[in-house]
C-alpha positions as CSV (number, residue, x, y, z in Angstrom):
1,X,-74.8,40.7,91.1
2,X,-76.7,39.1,88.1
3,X,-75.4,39.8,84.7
4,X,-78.8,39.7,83.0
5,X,-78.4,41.0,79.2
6,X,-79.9,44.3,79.8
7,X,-79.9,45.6,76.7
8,X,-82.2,42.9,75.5
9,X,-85.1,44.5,77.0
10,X,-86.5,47.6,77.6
11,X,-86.4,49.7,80.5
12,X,-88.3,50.7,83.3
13,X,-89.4,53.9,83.8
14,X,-90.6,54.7,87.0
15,X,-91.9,57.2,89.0
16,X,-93.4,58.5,92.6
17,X,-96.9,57.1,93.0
18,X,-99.4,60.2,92.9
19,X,-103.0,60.8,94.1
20,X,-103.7,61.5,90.0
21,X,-102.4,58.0,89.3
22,X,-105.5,55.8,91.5
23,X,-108.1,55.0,89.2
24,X,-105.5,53.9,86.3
25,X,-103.8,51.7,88.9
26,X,-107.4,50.3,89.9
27,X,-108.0,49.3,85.9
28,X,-105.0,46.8,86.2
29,X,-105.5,45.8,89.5
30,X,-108.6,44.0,88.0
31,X,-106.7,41.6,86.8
32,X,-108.2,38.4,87.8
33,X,-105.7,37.4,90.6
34,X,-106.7,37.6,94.2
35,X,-104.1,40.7,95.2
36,X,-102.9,41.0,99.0
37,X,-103.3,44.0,101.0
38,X,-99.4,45.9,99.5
39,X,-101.3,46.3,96.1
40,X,-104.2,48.1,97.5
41,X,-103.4,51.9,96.1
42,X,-104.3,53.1,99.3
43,X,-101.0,51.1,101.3
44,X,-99.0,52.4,98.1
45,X,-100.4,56.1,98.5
46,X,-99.5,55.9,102.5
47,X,-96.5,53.8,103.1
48,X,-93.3,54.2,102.7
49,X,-91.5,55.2,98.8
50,X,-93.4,53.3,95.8
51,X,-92.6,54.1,92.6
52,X,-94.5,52.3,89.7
53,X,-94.1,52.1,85.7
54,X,-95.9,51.1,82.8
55,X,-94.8,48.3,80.5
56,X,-96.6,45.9,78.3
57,X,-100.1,47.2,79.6
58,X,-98.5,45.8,82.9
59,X,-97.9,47.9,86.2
60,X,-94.5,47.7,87.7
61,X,-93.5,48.9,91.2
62,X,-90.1,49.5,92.7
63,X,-90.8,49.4,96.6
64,X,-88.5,50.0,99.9
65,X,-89.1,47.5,102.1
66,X,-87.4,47.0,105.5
67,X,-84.7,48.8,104.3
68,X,-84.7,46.4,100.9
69,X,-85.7,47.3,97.8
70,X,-88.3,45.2,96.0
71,X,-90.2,44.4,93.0
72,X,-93.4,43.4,93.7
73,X,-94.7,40.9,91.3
74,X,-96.2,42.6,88.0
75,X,-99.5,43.1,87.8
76,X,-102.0,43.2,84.5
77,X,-103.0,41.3,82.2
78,X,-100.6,38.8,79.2
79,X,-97.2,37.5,78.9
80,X,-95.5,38.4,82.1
81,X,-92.5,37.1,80.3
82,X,-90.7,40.5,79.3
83,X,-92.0,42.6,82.1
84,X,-90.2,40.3,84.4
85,X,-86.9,40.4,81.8
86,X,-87.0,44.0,82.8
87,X,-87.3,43.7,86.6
88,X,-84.5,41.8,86.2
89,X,-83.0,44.1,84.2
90,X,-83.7,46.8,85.8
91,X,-82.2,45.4,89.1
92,X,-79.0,44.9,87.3
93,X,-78.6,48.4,86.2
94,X,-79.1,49.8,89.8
95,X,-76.5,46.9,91.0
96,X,-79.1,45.7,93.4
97,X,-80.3,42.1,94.3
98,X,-83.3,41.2,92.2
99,X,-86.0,40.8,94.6
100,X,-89.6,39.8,93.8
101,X,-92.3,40.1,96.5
102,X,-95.7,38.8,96.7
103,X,-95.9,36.1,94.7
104,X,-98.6,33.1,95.4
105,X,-98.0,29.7,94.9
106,X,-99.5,30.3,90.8
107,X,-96.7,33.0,90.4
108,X,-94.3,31.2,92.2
109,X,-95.0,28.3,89.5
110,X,-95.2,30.6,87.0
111,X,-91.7,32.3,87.8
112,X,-89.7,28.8,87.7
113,X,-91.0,27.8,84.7
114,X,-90.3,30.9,82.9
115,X,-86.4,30.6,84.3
116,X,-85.7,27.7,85.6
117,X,-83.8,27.0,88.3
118,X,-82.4,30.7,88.5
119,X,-84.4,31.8,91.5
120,X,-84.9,30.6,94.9
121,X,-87.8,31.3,97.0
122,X,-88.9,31.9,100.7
123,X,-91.8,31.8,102.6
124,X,-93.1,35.1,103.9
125,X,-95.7,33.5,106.8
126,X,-95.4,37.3,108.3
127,X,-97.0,38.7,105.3
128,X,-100.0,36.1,105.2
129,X,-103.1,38.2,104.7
130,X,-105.8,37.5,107.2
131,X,-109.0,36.5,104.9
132,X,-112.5,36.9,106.7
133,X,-116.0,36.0,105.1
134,X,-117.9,39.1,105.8
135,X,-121.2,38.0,107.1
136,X,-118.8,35.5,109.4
137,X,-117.6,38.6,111.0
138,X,-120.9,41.0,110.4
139,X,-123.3,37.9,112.2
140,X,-120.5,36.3,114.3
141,X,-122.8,32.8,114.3
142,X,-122.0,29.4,115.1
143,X,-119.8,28.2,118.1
144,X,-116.5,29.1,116.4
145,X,-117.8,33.0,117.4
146,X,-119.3,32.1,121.2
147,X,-116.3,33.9,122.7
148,X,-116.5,36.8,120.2
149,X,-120.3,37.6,120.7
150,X,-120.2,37.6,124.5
151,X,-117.5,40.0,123.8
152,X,-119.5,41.8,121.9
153,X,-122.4,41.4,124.5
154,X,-120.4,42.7,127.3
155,X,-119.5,45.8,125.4
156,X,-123.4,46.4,124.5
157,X,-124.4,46.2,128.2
158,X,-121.6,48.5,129.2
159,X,-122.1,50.9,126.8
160,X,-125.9,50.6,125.9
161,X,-126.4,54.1,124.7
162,X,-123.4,53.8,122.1
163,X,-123.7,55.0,118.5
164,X,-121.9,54.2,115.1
165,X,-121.3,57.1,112.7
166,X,-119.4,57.7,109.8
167,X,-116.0,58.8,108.8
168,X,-116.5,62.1,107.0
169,X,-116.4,66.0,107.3
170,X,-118.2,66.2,110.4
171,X,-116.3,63.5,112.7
172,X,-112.8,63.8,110.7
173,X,-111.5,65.9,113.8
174,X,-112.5,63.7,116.5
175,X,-111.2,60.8,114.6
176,X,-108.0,62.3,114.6
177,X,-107.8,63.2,118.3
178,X,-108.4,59.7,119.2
179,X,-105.7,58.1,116.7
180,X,-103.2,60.9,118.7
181,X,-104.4,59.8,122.2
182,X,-103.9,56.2,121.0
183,X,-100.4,56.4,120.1
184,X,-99.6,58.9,122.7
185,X,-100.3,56.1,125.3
186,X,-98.8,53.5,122.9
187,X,-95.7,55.3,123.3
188,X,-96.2,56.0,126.9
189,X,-96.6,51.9,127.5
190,X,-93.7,51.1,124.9
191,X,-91.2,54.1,124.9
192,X,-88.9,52.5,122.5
193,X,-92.0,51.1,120.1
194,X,-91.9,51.5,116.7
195,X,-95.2,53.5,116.0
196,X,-94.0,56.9,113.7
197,X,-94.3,55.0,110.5
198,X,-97.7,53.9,110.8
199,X,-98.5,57.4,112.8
200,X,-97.4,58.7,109.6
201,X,-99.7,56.8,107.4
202,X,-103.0,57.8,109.3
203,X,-101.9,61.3,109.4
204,X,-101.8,61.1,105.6
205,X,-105.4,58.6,105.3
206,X,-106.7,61.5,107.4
207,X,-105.4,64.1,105.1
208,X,-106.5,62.5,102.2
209,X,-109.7,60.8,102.7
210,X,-112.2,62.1,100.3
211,X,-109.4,61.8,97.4
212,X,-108.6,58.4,98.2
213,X,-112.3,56.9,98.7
214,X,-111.7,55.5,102.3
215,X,-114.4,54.8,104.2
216,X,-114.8,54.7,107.7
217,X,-116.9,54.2,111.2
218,X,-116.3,55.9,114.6
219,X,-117.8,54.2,117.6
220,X,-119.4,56.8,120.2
221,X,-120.6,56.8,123.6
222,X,-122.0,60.3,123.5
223,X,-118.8,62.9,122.7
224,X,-116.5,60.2,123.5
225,X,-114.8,58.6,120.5
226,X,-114.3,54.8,121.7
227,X,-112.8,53.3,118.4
228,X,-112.0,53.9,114.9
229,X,-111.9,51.8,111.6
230,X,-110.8,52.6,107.8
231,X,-110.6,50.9,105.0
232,X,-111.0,50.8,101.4
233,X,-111.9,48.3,98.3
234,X,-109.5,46.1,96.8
235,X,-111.4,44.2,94.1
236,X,-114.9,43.7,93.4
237,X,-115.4,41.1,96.4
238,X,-112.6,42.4,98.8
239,X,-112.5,45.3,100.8
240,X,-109.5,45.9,103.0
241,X,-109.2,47.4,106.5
242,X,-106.3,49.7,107.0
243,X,-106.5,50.7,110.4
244,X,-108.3,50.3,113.5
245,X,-108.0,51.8,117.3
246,X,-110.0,51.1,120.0
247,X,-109.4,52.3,123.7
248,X,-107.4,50.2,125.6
249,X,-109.4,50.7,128.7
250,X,-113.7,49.8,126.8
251,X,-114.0,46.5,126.9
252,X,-114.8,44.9,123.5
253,X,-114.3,48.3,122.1
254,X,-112.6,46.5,118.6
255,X,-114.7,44.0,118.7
256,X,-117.8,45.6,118.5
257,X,-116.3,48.2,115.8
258,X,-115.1,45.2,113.9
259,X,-118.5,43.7,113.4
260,X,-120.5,46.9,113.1
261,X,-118.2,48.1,110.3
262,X,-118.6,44.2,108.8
263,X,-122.2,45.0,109.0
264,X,-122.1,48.4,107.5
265,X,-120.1,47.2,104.3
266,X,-122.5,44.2,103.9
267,X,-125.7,46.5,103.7
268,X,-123.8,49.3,101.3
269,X,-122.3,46.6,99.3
270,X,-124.4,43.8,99.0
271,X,-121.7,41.8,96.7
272,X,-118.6,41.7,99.2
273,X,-117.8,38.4,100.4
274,X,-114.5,39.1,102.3
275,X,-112.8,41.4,104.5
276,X,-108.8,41.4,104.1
277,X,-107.5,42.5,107.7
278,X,-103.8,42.3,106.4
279,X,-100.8,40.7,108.4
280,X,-99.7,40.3,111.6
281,X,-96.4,41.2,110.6
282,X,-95.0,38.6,112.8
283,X,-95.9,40.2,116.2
284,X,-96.9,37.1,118.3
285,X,-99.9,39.6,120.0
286,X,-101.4,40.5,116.3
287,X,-101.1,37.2,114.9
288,X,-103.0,35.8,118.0
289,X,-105.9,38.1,117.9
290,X,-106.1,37.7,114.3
291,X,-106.3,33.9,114.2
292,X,-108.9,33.9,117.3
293,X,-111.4,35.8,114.3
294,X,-111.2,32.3,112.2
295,X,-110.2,33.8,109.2
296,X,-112.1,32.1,106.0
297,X,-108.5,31.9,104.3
298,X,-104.8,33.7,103.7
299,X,-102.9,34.9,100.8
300,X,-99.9,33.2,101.3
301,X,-96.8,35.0,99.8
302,X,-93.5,34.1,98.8
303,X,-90.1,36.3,97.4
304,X,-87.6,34.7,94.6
305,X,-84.3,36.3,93.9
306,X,-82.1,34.8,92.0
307,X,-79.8,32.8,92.6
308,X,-76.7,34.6,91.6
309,X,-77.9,37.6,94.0
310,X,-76.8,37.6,97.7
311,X,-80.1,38.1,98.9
312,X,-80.6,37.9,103.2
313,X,-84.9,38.4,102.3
C-alpha cells in the first residue's frame, strides 16, 4: 500500500451526495473541461454510493465502482496539485489502492508530470462516451444516416397517428409502467441478466424528477406508451441521455424517440451542439448500435494508480 506522507496534507472530508448539494456541484462542474457522463449530478444522485468533498474550491468524489473504490479525477478550477496530494492521501489512510478514474489524455499528462513515473495508467475503451452532434441525430442527413431514416420511415408509416409528449405530472405514471413492462420481459428473455441496478436508478429518476431537472419524451400511439427517453444537461453545449426504452416488438420505436427527443432539445435549446449517449459498457450489442449512430466524437478515459498499489483496474 503506498506510504504517501499523509500528514503533509490535509484531509478529505466527505460525505453522501444529497439532492440539496446539485446546483453547488453544477458551479464547479463548469470548469472548462469537457466532463463524461459519471460527473453528471444526475448519474451521481442515481447510481450506486458517491460521496464528495470540498477542498481547494475543488470537488472531490469517493465512488464504488465494480466493487472498487475510486477517485474520480478532481474537478474545479487551479492547482490540482494538493487536491491530488490528498486523494492520495486519503487512499492511504483507508489502506486502499489509490485509484483515479476519468482522466483524458490532458489529465493523464497532467498526472505524470505532477509525479512522475509513480502511476501507471490503463485504457478504459468500455467507458468511451458516445459523442453525437445534435442536429446529426435531430436531421439524420447525408448518406452516413440512409439506413437510420428508412428506419425512421418505416416506424412513421406503421404508426402514422403516433404522438410525442412530455415527461411530466401528467404522463409520469405511464412512463413508469412501461420502464416495468420493459424489464419485466428483459428479465423474462435473460433470467440471470443483470438489470436491478439500473431498475434501481429509474425508480429513483422517476421519483425524483422535478428536483433533479430531467427532462423527458414518451412516444404514443394513442394510450399505448411505445418508448421512453430522459436525460439532463451536462454543460452549456452537452446534454446527456440517461435512459431510454423502446418496445422490443415497434419497429424503429428507439429510433424514432432518439431523433424526436434530438429535435425537441434543439428547438428548446437553441445553443446545444451535442448529445452525450454514455458508454456501451463493453456489451458487444450496445457498442454496436451506438457506433451505427456515427457519433461526432468520444471522451476517451483512462485510470492511474500508482505504482506501488496492487491495483487489477
Amino acid at each position: 500500500m503506498n506510504t504517501y506522507m499523509q500528514e503533509t496534507v490535509e484531509a478529505l472530508n466527505f460525505s453522501a451526495i444529497s439532492l440539496g448539494d446539485k446546483a453547488l456541484y453544477e458551479q464547479y462542474l463548469r470548469d472548462g473541461r469537457e466532463h463524461g457522463c459519471e460527473y453528471s449530478f444526475i448519474n451521481l444522485y442515481l447510481w450506486g454510493r458517491q460521496r464528495a468533498a470540498l477542498l481547494h474550491d475543488h470537488i472531490v468524489l469517493f465512488s464504488q465502482f465494480n466493487r472498487r473504490s475510486i477517485y474520480p479525477y478532481p474537478i474545479g478550477r487551479g492547482d490540482k496539485k494538493p487536491v491530488l496530494d490528498a486523494i492520495i492521501a486519503d487512499a492511504a489512510r483507508r489502506g486502499i489502492a489509490c485509484r483515479i478514474s476519468s482522466l483524458g489524455e490532458e489529465e493523464k499528462e497532467m498526472l505524470e508530470s505532477l509525479y512522475p513515473g509513480k502511476f501507471r495508467f490503463h485504457c478504459d475503451r468500455d467507458a468511451f462516451d458516445y459523442v453525437y452532434g445534435i442536429d446529426d441525430l435531430a436531421d439524420l442527413k447525408g448518406k452516413k444516416y440512409h439506413g437510420k431514416r428508412n428506419h425512421f420511415y418505416r416506424f412513421r408509416d406503421a404508426h402514422p397517428n403516433y404522438t410525442v409528449v412530455p415527461l411530466d405530472e401528467n404522463t409520469l405514471g405511464s412512463a413508469m409502467q412501461m420502464a416495468d413492462a420493459w424489464y419485466a420481459e428483459k428479465l423474462i428473455e435473460n433470467p440471470d441478466g443483470d438489470f436491478q441496478m439500473e431498475q434501481a436508478a429509474i425508480a429513483k429518476a422517476f421519483r425524483h424528477y422535478r428536483e433533479l431537472g430531467i427532462e423527458g419524451l414518451i412516444l404514443m400511439d394513442g394510450d399505448e406508451v411505445l418508448a421512453i427517453t430522459m436525460g439532463s444537461r451536462l454543460s452549456e453545449n452537452t446534454f446527456d441521455i440517461h435512459f431510454e426504452k423502446a418496445r422490443a416488438n415497434v419497429d424503429g420505436a428507439y429510433t424514432a424517440i432518439n431523433c424526436e427527443f434530438a429535435r425537441y432539445l434543439r428547438e428548446k435549446y437553441p445553443e446545444l451542439e451535442f448529445l452525450n449517449r454514455e458508454d456501451d459498457m463493453g456489451i458487444e450489442g450496445l457498442r454496436k448500435a451506438k457506433l451505427s449512430y456515427k457519433p461526432h466524437h468520444m471522451i476517451e478515459k483512462y485510470w492511474a494508480c500508482l505504482l506501488e498499489d496492487d491495483c487489477d483496474y
